[in-house]
C-alpha positions in Angstrom: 85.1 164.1 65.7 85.1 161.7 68.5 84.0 162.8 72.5 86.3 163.0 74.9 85.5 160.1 77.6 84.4 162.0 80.6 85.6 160.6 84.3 84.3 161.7 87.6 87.0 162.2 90.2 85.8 161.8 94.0 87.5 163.9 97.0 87.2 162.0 100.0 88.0 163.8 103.5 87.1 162.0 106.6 83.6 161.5 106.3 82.5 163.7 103.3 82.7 163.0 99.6 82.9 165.1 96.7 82.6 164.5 93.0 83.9 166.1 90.2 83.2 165.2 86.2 84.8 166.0 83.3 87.2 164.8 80.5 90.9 165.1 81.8 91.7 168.3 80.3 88.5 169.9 82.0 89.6 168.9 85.5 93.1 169.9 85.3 91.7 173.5 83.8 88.4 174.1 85.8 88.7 172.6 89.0 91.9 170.9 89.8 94.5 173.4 88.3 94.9 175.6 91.3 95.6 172.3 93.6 98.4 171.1 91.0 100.1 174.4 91.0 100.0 174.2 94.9 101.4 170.5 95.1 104.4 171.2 93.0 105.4 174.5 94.8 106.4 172.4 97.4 107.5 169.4 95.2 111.5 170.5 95.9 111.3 170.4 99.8 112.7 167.2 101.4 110.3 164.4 101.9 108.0 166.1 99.3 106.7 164.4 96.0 107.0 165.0 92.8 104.0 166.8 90.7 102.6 166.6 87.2 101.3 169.7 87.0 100.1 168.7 83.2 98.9 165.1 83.3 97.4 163.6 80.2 95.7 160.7 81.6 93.1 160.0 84.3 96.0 157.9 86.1 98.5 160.1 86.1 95.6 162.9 87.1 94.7 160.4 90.8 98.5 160.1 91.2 98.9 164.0 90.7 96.4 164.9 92.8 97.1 162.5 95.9 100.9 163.9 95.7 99.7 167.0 95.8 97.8 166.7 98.4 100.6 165.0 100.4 102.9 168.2 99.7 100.4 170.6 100.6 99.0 168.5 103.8 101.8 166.5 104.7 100.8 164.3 108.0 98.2 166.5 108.6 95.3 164.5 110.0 92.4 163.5 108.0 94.3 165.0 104.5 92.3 164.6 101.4 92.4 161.3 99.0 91.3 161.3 95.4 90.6 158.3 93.8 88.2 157.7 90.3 84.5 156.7 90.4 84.2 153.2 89.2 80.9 152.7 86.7 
């Protein structure tokens, strides 16, 4: 059976950084589920985005996770940003 490529996810607020690895699956279930579930709570308000509270790919994780935080944080200053590590 093959292994599940693993990314690393880093959350970026102001100055700080924090990293997170894992295959896709892990980070929705273990670290990033509660986030998600938070996001798309607010994903029927006006001006709010749409969230995958499910994704299968390390994309459609980023794009989760950055509209999430934009639901959740809206203009706030300084909001937190999640982009993927490059190798």
């Amino acid at each position: 059976m093959a292994k599940k490529k693993e990314y690393t996810v880093v959350v970026i607020r102001g100055d700080k950084e924090w990293e997170h690895t894992g295959t896709v699956e892990e980070l929705v279930r273990d670290v990033f589920g509660y986030t998600l579930e938070c996001g798309a709570s607010y994903q029927y308000d006006k001006g709010c985005r749409k969230v995958n509270k499910n994704p299968k790919t390390i994309k459609s994780l980023i794009t989760a996770l950055n509209n999430a935080s934009y639901n959740t944080m809206g203009s706030c200053y300084n909001r937190k940003y999640y982009k993927l590590k490059e190798d």
